[in-house]
Backbone atoms as SQL, in Angstrom:
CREATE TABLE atoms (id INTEGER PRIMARY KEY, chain TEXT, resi INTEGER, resn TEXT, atom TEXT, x REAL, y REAL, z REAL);
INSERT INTO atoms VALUES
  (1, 'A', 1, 'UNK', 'N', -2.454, 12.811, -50.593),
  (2, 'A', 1, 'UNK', 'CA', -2.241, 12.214, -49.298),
  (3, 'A', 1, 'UNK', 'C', -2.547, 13.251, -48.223),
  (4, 'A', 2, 'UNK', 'N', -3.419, 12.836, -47.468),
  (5, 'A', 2, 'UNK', 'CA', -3.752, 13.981, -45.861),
  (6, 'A', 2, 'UNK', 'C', -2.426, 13.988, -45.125),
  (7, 'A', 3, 'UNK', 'N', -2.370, 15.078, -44.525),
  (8, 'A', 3, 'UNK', 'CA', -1.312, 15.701, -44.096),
  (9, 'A', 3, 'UNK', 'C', -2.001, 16.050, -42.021),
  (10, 'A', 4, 'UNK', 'N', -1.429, 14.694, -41.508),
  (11, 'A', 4, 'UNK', 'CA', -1.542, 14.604, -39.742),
  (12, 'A', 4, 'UNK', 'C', -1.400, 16.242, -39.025),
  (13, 'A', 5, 'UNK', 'N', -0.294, 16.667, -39.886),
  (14, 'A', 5, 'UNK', 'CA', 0.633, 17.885, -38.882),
  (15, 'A', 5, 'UNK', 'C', 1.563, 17.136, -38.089),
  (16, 'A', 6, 'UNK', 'N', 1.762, 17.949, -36.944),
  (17, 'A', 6, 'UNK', 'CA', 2.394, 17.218, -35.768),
  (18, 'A', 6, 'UNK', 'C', 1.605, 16.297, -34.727),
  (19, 'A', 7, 'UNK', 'N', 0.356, 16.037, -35.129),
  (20, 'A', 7, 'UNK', 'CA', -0.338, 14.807, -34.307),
  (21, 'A', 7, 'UNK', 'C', -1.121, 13.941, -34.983),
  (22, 'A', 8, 'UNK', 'N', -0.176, 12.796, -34.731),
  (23, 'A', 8, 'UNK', 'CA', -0.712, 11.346, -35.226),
  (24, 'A', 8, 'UNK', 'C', -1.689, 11.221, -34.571),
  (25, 'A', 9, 'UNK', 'N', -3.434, 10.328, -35.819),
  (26, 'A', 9, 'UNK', 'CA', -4.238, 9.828, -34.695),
  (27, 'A', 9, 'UNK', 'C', -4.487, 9.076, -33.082),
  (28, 'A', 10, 'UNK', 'N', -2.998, 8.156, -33.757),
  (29, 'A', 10, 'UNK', 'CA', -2.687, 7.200, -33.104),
  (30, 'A', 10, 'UNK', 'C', -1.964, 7.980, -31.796),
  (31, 'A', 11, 'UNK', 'N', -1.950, 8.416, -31.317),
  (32, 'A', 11, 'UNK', 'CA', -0.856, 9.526, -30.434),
  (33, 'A', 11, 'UNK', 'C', -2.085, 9.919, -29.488),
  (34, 'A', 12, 'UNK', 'N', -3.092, 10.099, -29.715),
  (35, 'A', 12, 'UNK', 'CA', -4.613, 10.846, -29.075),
  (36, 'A', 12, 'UNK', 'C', -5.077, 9.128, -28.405),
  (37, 'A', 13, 'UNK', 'N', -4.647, 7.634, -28.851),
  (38, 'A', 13, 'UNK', 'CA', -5.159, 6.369, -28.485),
  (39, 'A', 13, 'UNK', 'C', -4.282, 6.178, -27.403),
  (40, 'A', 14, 'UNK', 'N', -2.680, 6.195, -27.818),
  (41, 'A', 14, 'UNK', 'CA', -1.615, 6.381, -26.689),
  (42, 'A', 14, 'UNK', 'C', -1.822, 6.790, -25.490),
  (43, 'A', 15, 'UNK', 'N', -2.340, 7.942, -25.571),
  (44, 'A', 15, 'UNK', 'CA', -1.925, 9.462, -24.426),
  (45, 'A', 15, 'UNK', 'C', -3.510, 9.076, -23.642),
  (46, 'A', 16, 'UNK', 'N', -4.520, 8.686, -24.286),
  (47, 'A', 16, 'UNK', 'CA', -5.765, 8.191, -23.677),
  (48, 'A', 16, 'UNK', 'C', -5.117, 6.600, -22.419),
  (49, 'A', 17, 'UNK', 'N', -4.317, 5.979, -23.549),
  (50, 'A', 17, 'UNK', 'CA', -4.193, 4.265, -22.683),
  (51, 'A', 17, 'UNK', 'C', -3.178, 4.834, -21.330),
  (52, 'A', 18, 'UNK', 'N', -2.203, 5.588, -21.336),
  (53, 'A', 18, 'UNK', 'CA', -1.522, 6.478, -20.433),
  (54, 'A', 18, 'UNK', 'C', -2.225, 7.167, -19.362),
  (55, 'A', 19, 'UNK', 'N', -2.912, 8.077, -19.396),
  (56, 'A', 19, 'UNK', 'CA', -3.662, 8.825, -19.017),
  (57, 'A', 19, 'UNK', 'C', -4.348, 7.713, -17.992),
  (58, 'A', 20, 'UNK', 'N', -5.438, 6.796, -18.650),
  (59, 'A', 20, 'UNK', 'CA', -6.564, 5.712, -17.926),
  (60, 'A', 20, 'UNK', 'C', -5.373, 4.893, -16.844),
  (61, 'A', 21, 'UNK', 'N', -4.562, 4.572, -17.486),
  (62, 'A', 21, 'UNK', 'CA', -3.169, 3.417, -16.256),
  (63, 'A', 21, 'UNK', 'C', -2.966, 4.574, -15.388),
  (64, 'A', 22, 'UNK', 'N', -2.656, 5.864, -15.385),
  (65, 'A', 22, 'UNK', 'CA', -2.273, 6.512, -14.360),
  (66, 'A', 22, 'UNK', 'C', -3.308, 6.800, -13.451),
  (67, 'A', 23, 'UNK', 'N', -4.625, 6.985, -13.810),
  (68, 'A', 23, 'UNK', 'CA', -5.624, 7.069, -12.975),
  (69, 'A', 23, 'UNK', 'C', -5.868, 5.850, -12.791),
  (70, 'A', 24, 'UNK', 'N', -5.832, 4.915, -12.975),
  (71, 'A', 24, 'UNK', 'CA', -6.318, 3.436, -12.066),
  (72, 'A', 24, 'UNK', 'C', -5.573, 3.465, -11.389),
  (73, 'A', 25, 'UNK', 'N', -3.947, 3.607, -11.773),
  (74, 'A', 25, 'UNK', 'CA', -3.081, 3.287, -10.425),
  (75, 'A', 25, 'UNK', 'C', -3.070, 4.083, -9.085),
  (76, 'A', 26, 'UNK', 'N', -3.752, 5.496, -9.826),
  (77, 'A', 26, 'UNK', 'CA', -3.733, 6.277, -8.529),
  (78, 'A', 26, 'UNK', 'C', -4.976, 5.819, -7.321),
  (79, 'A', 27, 'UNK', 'N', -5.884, 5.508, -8.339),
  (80, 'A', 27, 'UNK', 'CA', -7.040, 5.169, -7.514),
  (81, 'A', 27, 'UNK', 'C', -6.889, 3.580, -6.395),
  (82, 'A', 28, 'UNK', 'N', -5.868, 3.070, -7.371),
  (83, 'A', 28, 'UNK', 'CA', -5.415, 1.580, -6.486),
  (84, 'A', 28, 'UNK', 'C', -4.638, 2.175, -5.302),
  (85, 'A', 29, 'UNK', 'N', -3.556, 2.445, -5.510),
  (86, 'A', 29, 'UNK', 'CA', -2.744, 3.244, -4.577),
  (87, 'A', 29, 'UNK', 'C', -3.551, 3.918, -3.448),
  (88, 'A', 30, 'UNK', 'N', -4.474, 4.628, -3.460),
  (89, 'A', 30, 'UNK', 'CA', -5.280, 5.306, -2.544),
  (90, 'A', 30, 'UNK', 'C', -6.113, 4.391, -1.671),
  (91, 'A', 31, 'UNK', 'N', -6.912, 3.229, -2.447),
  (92, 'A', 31, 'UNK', 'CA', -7.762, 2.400, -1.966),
  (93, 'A', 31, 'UNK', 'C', -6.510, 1.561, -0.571),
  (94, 'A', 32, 'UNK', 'N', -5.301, 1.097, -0.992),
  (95, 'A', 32, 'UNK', 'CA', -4.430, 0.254, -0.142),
  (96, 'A', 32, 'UNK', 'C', -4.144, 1.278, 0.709),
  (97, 'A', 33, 'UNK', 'N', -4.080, 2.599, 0.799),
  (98, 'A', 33, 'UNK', 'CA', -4.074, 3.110, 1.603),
  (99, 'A', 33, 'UNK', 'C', -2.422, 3.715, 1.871),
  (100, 'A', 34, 'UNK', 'N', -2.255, 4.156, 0.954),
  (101, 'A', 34, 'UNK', 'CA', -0.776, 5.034, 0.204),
  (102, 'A', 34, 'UNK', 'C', 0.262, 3.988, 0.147),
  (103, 'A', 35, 'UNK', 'N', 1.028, 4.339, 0.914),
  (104, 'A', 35, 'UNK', 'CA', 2.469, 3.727, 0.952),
  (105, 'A', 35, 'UNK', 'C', 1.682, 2.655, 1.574),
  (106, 'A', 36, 'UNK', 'N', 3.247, 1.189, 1.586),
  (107, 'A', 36, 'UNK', 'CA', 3.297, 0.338, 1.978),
  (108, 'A', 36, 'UNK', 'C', 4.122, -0.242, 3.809),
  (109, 'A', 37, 'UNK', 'N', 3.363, 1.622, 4.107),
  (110, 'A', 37, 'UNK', 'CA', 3.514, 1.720, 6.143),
  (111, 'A', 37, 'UNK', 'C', 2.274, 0.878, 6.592),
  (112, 'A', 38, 'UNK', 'N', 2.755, 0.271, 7.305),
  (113, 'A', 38, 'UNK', 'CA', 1.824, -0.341, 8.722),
  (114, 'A', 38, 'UNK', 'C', 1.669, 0.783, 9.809),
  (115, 'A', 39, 'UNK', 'N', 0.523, 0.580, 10.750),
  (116, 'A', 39, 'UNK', 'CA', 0.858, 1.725, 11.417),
  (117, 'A', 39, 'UNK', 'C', 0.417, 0.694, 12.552),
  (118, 'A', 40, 'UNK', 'N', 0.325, 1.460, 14.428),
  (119, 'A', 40, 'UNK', 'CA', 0.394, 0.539, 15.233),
  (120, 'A', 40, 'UNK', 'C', -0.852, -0.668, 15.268),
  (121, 'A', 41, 'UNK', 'N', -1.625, -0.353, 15.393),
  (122, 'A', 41, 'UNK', 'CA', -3.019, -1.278, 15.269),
  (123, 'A', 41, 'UNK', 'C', -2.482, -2.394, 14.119),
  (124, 'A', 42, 'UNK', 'N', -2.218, -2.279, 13.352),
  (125, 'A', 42, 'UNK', 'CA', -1.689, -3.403, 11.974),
  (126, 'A', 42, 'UNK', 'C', -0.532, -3.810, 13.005),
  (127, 'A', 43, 'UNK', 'N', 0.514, -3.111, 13.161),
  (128, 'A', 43, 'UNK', 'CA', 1.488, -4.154, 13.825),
  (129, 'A', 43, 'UNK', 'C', 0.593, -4.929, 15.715),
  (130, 'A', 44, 'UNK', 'N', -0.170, -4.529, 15.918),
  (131, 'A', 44, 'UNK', 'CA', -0.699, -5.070, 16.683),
  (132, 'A', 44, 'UNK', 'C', -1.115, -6.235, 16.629),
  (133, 'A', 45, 'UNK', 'N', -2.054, -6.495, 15.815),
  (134, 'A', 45, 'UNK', 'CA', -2.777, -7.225, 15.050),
  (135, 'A', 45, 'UNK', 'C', -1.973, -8.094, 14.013),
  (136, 'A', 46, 'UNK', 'N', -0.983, -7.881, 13.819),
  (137, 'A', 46, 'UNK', 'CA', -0.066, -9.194, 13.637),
  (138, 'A', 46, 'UNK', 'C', 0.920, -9.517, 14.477),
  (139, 'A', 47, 'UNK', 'N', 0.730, -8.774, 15.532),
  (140, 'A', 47, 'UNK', 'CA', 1.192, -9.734, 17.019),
  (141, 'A', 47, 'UNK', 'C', 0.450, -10.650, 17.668),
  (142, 'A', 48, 'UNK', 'N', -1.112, -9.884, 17.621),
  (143, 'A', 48, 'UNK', 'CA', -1.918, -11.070, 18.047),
  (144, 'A', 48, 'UNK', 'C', -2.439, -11.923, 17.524),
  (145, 'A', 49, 'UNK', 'N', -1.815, -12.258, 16.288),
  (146, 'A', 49, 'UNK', 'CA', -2.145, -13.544, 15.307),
  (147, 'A', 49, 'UNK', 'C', -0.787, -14.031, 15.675),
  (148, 'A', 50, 'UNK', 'N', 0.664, -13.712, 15.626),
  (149, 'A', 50, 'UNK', 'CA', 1.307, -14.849, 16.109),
  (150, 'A', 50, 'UNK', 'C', 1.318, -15.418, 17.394),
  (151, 'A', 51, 'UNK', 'N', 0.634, -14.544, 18.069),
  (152, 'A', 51, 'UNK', 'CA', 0.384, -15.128, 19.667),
  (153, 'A', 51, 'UNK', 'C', -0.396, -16.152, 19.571),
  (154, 'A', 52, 'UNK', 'N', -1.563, -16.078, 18.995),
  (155, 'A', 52, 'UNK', 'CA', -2.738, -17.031, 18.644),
  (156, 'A', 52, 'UNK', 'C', -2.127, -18.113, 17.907),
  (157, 'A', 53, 'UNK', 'N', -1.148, -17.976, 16.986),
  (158, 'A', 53, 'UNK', 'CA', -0.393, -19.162, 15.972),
  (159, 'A', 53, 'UNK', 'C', 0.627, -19.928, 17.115),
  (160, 'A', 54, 'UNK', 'N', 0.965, -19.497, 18.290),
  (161, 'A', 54, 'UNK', 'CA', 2.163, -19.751, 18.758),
  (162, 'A', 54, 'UNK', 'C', 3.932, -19.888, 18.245),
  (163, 'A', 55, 'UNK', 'N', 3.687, -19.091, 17.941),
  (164, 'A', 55, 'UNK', 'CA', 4.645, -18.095, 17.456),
  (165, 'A', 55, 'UNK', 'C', 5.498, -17.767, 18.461),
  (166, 'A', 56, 'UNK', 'N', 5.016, -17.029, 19.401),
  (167, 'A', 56, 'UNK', 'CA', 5.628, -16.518, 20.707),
  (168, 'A', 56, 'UNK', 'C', 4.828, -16.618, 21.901),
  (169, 'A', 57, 'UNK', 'N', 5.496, -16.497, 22.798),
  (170, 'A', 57, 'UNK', 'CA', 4.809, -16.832, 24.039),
  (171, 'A', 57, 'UNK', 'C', 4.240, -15.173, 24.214),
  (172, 'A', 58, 'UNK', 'N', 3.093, -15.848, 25.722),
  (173, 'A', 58, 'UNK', 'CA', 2.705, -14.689, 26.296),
  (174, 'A', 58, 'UNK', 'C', 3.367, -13.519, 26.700),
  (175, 'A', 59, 'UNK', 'N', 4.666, -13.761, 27.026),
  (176, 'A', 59, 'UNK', 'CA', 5.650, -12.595, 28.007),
  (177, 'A', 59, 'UNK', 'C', 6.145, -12.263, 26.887),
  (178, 'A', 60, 'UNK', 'N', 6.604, -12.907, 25.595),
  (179, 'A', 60, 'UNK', 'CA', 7.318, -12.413, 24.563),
  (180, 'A', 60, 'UNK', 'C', 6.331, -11.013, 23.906),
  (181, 'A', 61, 'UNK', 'N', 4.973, -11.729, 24.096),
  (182, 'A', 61, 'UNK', 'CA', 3.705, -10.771, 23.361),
  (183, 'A', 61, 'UNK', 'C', 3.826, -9.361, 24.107),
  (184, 'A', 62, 'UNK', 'N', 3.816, -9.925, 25.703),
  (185, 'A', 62, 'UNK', 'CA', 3.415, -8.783, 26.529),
  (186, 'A', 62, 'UNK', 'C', 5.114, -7.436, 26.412),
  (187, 'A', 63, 'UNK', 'N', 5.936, -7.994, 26.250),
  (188, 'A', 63, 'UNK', 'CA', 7.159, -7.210, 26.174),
  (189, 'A', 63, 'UNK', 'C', 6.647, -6.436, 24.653),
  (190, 'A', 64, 'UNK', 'N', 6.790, -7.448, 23.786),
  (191, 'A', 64, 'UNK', 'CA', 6.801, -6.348, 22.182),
  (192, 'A', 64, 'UNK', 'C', 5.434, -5.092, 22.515),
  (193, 'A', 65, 'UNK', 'N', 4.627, -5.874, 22.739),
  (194, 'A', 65, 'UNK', 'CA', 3.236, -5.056, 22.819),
  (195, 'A', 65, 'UNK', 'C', 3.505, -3.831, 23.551),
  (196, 'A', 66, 'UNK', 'N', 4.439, -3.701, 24.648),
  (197, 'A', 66, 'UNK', 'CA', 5.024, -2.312, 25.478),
  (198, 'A', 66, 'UNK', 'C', 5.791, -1.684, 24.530),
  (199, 'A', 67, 'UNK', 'N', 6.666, -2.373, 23.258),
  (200, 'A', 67, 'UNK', 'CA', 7.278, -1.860, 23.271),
  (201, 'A', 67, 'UNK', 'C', 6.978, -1.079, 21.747),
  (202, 'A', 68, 'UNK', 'N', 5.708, -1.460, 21.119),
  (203, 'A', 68, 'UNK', 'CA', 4.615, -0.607, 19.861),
  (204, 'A', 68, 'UNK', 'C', 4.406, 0.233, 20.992),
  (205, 'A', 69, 'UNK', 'N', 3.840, 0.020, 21.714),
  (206, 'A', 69, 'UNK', 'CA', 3.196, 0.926, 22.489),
  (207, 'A', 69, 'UNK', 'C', 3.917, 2.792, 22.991),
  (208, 'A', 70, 'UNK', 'N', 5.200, 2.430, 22.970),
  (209, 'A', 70, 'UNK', 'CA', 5.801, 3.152, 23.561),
  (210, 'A', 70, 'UNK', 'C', 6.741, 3.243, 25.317),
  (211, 'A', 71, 'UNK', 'N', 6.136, 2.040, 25.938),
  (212, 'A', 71, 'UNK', 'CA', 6.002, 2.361, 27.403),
  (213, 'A', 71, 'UNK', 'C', 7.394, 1.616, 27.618),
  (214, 'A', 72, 'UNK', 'N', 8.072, 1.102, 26.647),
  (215, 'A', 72, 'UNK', 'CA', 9.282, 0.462, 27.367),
  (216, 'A', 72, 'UNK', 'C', 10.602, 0.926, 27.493),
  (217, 'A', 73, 'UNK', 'N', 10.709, 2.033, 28.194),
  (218, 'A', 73, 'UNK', 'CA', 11.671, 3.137, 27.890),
  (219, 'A', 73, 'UNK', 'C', 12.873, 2.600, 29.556);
């Protein structure tokens, strides 16, 4: 009977299927663009789709929009 040692063939198929999932996920992860932060332009841009949906009114738009912005201090 052949004698593995301490590494099963099967262990080199494992550590390969491991290895490939961690690099796809990293590469997915990178493509979405890291974490799951919005930054201002994205929250913009789903202000001006509920403005467009009517969602909220104009003055409601024009207040939040100051207040991504910074200026509503």
């Amino acid at each position: 009977m052949y004698h593995w040692g301490y590494f099963h063939p099967f262990g080199l198929i494992f550590l390969l299927i491991i290895v490939g999932f961690f690099i796809t996920n990293m590469i997915l992860w990178r493509r979405r663009g890291g974490m799951c932060y919005h930054n201002q332009s994205d929250a913009l841009s789903i202000l001006e789709s509920r403005l467009v949906r009517g969602e909220i009114t104009a003055e409601e738009f024009n207040e939040l929009k100051k207040t991504l912005k910074g200026k509503n201090k």
